[in-house]
N, CA and C atoms as a LAMMPS dump frame, in Angstrom:
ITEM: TIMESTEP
0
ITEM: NUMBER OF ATOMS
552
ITEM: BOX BOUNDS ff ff ff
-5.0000000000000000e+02 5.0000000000000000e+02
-5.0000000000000000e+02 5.0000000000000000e+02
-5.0000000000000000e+02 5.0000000000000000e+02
ITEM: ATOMS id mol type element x y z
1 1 1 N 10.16 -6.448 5.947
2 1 2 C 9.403 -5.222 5.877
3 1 3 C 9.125 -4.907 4.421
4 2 1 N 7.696 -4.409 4.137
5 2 2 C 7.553 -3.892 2.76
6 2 3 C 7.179 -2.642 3.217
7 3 1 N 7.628 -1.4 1.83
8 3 2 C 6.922 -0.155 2.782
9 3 3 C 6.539 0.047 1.1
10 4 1 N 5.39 0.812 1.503
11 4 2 C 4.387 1.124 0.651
12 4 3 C 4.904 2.564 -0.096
13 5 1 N 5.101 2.372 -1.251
14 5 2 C 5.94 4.111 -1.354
15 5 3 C 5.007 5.073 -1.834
16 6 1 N 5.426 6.453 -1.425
17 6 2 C 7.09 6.377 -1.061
18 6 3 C 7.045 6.442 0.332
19 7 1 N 6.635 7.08 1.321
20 7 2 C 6.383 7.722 2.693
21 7 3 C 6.758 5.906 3.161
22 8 1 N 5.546 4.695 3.009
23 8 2 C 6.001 4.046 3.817
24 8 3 C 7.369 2.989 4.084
25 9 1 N 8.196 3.286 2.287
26 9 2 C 9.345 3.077 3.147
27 9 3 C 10.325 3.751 3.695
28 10 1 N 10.072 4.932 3.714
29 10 2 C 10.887 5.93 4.545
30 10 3 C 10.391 5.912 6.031
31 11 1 N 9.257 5.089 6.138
32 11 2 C 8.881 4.326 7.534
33 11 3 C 9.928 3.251 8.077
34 12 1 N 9.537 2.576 7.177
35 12 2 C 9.52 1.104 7.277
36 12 3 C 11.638 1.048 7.44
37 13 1 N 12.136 1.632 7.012
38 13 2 C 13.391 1.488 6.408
39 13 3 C 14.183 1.668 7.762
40 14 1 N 13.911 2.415 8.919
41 14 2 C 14.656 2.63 10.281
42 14 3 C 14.249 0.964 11.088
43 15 1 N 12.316 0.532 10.95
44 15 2 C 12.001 -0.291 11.551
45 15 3 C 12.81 -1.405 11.304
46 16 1 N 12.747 -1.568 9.959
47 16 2 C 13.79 -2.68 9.715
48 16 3 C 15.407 -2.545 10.351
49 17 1 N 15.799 -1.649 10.233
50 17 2 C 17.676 -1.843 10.505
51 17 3 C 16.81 -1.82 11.981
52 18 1 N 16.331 -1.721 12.757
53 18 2 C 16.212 -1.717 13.942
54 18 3 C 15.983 -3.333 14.385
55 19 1 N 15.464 -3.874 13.744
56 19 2 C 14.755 -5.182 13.84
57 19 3 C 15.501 -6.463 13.147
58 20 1 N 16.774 -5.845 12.483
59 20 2 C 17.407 -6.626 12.116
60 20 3 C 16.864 -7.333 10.173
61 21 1 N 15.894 -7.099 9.988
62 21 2 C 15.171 -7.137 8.706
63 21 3 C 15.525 -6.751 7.849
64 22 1 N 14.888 -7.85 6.493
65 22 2 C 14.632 -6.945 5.317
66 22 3 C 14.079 -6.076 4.396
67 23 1 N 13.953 -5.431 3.771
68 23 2 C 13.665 -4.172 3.056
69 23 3 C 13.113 -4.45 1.761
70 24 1 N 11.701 -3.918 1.024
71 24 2 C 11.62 -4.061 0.068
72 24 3 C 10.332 -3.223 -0.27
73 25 1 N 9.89 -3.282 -1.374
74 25 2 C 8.516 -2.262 -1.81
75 25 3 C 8.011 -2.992 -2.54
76 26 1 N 6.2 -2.638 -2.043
77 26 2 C 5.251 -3.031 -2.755
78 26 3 C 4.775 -1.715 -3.346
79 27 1 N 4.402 -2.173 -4.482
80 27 2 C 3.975 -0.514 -5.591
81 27 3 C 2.353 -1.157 -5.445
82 28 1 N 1.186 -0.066 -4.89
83 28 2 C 0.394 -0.028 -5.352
84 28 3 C -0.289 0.695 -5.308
85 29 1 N -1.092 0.761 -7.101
86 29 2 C -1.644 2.132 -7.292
87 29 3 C -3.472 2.305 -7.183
88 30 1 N -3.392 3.624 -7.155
89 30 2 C -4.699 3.611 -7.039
90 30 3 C -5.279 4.268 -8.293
91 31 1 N -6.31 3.557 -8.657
92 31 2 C -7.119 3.57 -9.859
93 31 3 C -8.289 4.52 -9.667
94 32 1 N -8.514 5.541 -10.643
95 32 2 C -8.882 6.719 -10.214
96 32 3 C -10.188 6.817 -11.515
97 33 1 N -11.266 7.572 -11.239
98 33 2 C -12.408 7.321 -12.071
99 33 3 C -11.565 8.333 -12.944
100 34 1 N -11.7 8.04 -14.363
101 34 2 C -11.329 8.661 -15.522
102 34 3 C -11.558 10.077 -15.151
103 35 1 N -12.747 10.871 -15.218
104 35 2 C -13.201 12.378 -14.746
105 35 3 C -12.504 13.025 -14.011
106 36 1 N -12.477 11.94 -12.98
107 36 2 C -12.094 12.778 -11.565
108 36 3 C -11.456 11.525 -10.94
109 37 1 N -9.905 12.095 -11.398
110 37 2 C -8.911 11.264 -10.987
111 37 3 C -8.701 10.671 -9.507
112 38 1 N -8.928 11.74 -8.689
113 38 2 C -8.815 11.778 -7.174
114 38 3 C -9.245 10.435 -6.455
115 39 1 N -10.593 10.449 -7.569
116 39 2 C -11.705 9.668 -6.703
117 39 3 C -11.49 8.66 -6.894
118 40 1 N -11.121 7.643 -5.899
119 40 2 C -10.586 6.028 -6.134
120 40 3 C -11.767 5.298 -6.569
121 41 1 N -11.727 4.678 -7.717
122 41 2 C -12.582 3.236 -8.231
123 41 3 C -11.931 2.437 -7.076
124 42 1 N -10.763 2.186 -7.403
125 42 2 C -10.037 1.088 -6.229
126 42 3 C -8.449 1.049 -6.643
127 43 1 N -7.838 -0.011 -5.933
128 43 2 C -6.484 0.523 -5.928
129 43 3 C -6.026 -1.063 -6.81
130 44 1 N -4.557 -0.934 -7.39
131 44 2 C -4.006 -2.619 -7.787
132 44 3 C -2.45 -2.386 -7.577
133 45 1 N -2.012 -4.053 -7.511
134 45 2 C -1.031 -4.464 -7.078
135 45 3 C 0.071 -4.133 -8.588
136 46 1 N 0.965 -4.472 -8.463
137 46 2 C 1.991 -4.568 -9.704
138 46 3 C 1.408 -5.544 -10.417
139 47 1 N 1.189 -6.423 -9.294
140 47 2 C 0.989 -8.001 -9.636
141 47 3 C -0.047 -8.189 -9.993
142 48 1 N -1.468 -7.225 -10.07
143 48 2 C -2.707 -7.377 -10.47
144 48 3 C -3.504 -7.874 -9.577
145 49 1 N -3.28 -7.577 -8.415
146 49 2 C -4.188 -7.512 -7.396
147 49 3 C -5.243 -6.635 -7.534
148 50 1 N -6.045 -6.588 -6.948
149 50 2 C -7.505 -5.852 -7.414
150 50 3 C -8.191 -5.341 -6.283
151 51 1 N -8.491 -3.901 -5.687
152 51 2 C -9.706 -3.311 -4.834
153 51 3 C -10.505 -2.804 -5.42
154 52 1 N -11.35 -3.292 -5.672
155 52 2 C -12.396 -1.971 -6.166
156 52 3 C -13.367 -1.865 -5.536
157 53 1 N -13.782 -0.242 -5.102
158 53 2 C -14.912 0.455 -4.153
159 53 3 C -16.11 0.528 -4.932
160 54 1 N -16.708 -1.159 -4.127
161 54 2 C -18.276 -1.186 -4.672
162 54 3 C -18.703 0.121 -4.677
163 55 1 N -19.086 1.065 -3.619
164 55 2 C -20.042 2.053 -3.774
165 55 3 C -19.613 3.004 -5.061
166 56 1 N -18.567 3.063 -5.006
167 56 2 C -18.114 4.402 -6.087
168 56 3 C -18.541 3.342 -7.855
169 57 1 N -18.144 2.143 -7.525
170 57 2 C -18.424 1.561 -8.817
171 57 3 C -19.849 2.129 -9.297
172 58 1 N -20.499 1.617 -8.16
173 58 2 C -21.787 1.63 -8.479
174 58 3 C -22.461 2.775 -8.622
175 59 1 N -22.011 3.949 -7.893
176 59 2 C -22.199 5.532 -8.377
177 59 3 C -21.957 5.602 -9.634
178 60 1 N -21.062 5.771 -10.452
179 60 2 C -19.976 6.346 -11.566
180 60 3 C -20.803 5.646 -12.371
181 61 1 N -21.419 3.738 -12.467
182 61 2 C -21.686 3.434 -13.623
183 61 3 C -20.696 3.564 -14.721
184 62 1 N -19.662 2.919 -14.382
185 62 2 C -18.375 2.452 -15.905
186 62 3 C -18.98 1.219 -16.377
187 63 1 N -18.991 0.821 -17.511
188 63 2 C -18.756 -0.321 -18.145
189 63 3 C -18.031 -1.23 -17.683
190 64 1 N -17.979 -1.962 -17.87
191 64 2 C -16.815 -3.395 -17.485
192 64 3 C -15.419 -2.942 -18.207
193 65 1 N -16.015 -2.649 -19.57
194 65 2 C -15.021 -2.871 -20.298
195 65 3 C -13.539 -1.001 -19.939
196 66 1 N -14.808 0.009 -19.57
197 66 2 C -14.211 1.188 -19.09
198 66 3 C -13.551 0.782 -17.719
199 67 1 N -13.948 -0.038 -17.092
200 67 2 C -13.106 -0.358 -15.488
201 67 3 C -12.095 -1.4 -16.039
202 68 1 N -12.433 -1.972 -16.819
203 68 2 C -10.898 -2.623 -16.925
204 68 3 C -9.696 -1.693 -17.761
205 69 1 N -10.002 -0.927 -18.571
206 69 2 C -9.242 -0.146 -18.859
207 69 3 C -8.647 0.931 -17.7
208 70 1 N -9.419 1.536 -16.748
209 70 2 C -9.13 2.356 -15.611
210 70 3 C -7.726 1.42 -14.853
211 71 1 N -8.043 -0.03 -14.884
212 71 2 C -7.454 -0.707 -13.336
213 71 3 C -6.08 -1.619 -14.567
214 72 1 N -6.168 -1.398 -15.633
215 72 2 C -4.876 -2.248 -16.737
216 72 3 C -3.94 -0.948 -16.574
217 73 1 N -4.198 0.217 -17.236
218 73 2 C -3.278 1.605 -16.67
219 73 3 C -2.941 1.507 -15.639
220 74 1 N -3.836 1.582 -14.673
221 74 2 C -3.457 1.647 -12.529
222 74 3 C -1.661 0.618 -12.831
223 75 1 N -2.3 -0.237 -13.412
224 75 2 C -1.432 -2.137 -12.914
225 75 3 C -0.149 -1.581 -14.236
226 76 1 N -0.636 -0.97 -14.989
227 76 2 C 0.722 -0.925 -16.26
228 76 3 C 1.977 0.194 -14.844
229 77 1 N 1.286 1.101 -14.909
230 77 2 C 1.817 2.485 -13.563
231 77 3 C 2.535 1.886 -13.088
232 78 1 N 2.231 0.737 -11.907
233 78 2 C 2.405 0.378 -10.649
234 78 3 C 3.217 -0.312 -11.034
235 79 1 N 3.267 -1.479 -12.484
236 79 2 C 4.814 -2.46 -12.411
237 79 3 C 6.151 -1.385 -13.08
238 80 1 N 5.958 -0.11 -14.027
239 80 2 C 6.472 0.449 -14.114
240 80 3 C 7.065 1.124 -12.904
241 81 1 N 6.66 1.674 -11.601
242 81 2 C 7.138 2.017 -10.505
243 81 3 C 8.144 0.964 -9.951
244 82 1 N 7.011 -0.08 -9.845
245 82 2 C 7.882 -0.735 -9.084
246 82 3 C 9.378 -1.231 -9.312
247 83 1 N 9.758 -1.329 -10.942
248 83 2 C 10.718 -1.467 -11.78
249 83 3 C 11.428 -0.542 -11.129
250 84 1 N 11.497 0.52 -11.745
251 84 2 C 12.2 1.852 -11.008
252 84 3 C 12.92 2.318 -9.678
253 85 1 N 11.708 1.753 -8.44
254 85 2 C 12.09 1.341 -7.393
255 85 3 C 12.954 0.285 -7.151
256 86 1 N 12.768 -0.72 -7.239
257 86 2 C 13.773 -1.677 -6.914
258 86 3 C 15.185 -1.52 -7.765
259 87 1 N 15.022 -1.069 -9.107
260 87 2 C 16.543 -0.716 -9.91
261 87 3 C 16.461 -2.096 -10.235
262 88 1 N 16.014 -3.517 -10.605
263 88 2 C 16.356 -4.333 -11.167
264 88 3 C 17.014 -5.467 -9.991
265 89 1 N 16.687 -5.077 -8.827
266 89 2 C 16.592 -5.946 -7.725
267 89 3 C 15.607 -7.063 -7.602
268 90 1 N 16.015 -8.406 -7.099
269 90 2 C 14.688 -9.199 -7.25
270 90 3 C 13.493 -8.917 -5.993
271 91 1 N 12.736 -9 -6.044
272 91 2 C 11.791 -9.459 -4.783
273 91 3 C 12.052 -10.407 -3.031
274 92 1 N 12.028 -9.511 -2.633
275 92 2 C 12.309 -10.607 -1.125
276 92 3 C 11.261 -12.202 -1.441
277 93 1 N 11.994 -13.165 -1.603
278 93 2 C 10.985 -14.195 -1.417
279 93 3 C 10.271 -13.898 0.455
280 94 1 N 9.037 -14.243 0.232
281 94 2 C 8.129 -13.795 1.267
282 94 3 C 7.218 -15.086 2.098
283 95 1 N 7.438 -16.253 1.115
284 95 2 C 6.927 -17.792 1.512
285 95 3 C 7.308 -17.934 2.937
286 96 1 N 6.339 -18.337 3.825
287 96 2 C 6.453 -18.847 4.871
288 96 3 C 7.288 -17.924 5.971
289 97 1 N 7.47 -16.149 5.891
290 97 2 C 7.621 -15.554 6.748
291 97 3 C 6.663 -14.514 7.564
292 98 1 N 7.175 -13.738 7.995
293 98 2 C 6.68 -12.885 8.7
294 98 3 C 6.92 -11.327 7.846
295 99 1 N 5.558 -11.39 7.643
296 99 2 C 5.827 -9.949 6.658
297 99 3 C 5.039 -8.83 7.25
298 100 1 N 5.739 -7.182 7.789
299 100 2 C 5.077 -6.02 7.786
300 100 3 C 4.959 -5.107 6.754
301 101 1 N 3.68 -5.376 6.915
302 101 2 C 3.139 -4.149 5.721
303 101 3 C 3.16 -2.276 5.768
304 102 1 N 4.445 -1.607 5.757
305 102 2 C 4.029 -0.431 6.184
306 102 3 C 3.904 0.694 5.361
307 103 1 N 3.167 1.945 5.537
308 103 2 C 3.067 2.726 5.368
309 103 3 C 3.084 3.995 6.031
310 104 1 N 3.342 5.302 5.957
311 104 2 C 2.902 6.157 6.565
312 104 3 C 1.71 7.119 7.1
313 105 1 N 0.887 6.003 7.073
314 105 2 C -0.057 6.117 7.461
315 105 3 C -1.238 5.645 6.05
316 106 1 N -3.314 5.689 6.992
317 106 2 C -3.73 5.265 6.26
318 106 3 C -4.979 6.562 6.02
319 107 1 N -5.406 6.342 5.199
320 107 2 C -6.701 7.161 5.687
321 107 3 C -7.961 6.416 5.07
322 108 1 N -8.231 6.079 3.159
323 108 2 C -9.391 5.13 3.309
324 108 3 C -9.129 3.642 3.464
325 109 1 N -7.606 3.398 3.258
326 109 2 C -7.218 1.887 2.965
327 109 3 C -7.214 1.195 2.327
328 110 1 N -7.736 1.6 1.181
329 110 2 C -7.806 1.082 -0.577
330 110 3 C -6.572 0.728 -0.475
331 111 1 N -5.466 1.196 -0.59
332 111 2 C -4.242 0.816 -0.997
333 111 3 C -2.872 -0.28 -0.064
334 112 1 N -3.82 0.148 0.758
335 112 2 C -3.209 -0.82 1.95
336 112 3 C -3.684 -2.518 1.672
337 113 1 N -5.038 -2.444 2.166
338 113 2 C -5.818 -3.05 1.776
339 113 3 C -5.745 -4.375 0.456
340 114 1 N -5.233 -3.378 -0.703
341 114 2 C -4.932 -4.392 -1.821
342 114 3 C -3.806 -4.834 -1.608
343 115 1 N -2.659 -4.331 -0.903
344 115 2 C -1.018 -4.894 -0.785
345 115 3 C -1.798 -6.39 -0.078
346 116 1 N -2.299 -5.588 1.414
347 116 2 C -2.504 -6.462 2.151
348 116 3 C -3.312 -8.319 1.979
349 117 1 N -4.419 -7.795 0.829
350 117 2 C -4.813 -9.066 0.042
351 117 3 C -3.859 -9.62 -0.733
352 118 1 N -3.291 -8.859 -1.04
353 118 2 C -2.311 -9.821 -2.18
354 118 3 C -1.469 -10.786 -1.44
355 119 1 N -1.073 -10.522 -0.129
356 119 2 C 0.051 -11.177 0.312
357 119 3 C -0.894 -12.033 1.162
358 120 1 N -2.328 -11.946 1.746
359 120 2 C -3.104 -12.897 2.334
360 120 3 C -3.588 -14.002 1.612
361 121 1 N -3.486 -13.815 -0.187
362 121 2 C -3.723 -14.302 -0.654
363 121 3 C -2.75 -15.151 -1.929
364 122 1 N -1.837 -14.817 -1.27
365 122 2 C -0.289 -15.751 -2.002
366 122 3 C -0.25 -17.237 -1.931
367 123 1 N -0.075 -17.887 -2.91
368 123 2 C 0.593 -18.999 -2.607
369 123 3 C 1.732 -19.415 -3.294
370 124 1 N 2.686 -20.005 -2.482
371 124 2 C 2.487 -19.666 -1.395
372 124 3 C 3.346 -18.771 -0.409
373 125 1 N 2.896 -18.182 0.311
374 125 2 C 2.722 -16.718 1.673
375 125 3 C 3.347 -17.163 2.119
376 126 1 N 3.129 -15.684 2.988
377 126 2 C 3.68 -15.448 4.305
378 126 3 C 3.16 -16.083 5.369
379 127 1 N 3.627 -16.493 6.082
380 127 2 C 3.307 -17.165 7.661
381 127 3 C 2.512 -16.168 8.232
382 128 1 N 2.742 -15.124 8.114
383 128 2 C 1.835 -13.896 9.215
384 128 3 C 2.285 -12.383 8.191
385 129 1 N 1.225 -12.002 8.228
386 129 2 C 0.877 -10.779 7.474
387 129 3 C 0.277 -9.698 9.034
388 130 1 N 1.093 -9.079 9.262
389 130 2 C 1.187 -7.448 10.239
390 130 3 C 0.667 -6.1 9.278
391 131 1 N 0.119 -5.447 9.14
392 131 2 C 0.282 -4.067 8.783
393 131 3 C 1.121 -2.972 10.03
394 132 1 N 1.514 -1.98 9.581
395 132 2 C 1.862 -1.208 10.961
396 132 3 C 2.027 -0.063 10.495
397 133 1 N 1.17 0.641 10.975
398 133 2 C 1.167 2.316 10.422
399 133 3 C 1.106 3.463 11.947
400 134 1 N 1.934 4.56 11.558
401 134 2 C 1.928 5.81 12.245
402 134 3 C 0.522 6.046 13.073
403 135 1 N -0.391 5.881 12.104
404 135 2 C -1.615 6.7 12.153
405 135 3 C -2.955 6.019 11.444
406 136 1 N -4.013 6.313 11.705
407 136 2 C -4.928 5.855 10.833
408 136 3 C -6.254 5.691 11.594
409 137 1 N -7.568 5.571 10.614
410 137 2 C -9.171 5.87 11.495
411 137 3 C -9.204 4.514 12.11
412 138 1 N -9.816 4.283 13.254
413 138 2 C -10.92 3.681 14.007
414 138 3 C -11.091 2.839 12.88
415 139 1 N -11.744 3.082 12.464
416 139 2 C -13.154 2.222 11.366
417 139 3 C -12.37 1.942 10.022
418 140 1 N -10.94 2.355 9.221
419 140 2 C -9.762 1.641 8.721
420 140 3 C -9.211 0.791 9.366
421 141 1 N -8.802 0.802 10.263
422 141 2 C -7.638 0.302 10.877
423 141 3 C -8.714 -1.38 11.512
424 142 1 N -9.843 -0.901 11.574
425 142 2 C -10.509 -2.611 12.085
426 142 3 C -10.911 -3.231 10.693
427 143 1 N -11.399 -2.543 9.486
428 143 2 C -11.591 -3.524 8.444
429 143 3 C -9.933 -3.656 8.123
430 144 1 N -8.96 -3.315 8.022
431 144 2 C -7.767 -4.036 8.015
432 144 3 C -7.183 -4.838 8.647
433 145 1 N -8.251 -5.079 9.903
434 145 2 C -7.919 -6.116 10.513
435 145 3 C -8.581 -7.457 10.197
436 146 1 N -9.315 -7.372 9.261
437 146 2 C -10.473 -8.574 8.727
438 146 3 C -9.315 -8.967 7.828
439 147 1 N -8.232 -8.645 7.223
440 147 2 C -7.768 -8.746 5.808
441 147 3 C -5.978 -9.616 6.891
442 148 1 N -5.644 -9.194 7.607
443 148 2 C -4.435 -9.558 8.047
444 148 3 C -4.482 -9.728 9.769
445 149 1 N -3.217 -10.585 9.656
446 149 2 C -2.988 -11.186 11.278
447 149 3 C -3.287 -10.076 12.409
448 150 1 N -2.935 -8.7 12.049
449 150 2 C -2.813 -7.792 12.712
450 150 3 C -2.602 -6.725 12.046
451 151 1 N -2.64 -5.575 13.417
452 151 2 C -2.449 -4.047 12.817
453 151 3 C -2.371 -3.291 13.698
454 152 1 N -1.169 -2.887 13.737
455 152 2 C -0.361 -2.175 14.886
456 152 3 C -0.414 -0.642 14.076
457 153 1 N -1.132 0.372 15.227
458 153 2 C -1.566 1.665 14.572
459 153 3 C -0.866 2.292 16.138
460 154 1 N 0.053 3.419 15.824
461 154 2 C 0.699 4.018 17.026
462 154 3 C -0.917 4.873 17.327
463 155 1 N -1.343 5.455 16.585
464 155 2 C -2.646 6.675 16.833
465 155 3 C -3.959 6.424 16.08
466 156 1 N -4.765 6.524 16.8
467 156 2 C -5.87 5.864 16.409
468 156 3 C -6.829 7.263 16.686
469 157 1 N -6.407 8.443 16.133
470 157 2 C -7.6 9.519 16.966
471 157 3 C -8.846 9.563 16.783
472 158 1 N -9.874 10.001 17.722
473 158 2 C -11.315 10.206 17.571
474 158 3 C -11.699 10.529 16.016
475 159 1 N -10.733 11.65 15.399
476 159 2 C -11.402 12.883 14.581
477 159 3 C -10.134 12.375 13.639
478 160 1 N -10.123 12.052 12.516
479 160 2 C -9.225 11.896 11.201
480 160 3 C -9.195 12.812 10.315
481 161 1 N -8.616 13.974 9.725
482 161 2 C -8.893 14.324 8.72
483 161 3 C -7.818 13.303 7.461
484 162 1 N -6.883 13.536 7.795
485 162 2 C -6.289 13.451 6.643
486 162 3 C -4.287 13.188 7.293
487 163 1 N -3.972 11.614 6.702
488 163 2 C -2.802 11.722 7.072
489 163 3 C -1.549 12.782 7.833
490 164 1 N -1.138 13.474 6.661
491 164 2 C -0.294 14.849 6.785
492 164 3 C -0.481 15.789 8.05
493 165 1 N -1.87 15.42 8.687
494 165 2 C -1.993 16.379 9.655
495 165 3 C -1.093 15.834 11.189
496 166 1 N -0.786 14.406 11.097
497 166 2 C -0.281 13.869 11.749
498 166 3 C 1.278 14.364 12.329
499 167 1 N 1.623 14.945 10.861
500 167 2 C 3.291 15.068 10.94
501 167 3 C 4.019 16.193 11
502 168 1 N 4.9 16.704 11.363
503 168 2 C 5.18 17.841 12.057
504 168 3 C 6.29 18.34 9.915
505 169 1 N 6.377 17.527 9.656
506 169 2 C 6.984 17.685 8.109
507 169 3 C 6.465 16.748 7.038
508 170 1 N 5.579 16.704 6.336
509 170 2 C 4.87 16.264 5.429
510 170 3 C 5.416 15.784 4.414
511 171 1 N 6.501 16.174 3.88
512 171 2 C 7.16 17.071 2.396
513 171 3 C 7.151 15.244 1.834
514 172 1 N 7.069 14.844 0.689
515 172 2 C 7.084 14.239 -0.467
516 172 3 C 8.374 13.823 -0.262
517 173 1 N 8.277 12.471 -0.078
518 173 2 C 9.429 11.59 -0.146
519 173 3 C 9.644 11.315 -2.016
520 174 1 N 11.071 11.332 -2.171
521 174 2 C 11.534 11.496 -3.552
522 174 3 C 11.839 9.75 -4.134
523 175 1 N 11.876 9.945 -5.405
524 175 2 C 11.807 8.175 -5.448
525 175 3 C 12.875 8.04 -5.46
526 176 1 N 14.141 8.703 -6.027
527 176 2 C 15.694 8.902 -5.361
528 176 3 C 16.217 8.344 -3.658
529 177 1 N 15.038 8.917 -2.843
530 177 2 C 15.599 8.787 -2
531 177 3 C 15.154 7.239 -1.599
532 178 1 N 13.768 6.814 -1.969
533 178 2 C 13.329 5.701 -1.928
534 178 3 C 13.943 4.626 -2.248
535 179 1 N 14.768 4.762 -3.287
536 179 2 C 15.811 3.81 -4.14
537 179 3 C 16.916 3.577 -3.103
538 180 1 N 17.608 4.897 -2.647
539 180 2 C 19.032 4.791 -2.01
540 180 3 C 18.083 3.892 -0.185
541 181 1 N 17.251 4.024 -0.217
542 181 2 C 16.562 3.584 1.498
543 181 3 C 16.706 1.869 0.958
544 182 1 N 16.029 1.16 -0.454
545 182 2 C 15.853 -0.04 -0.558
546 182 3 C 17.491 -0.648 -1.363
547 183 1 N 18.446 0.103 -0.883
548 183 2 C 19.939 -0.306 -1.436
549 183 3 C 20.185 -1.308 -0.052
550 184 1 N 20.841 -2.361 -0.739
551 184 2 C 21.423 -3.637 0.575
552 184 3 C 22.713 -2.582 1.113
């Protein structure tokens, strides 16, 4: 199991002891137009994996040289997290298994999305790449299915607004607690 933090390994972390599995985190961040942070250019791996949202590229008009600066920060962030998270733990080797990708849900999939390429695109991988989320749109949840073996979505509703609306307690998983969830 990888859970996407923080929410998806406070997912992922019951599925696993349930399943007998192991535990680990993929950090990835999302790269945000300089102005207006919110707005995803695209998301990257620790590892320098790369999404970037043609349309917004092509709105915004950055430079090459301004998008690589946007997505080198994203990737500096994300191996700094991921450091943090693991505490100096190594990486689950992932060659030739069965890996779920989770999160707590999705809403555009930028970030899913790039975990999910990175590990479709390992060599060498995983035997089978799963995503498996709470929640998530119709029209996410099938282009994530172009990218991996599968994608196991408990709720798939008509009308999406927005993750959080899903959950009866929302509140911000702490990276404290994230740390003590990815302890052997």
């Amino acid at each position: 199991m990888l859970g996407l933090p923080r929410g998806g390994v406070a997912v992922a972390a019951p599925v696993a002891a349930a399943l007998g599995g192991e535990l680990d985190v993929l950090v990835v961040r999302k790269a945000g137009v300089p102005w207006q942070p919110e707005l995803a250019l695209g998301a990257v791996t620790a590892s320098g994996h790369r999404v970037v949202n043609a349309e917004v590229a092509r709105r915004i008009r950055l430079g090459d040289a301004e998008v690589e600066v946007v997505f080198a920060d994203a990737q500096a962030a994300a191996e700094q997290r991921q450091r943090l998270l693991r505490g100096g733990r190594p990486a689950l080797r992932l060659a030739g298994r069965t890996v779920v990708l989770v999160d707590d849900g999705i809403a555009t999939g930028a970030t899913m999305r790039a975990a999910a390429e990175l590990l479709a695109t390992a060599e060498p991988g995983p035997r089978v790449v799963v995503v498996a989320v709470p929640v998530g749109p119709a029209d996410t949840v099938d282009e994530l299915a172009e990218v991996v073996d599968a994608v196991v979505a408990l709720e798939i509703p008509a009308t999406f607004l927005a993750v959080g609306e899903w959950y009866d307690d929302f509140t911000q998983v702490e990276d404290a607690d994230v740390r003590a969830l990815l302890r052997p």
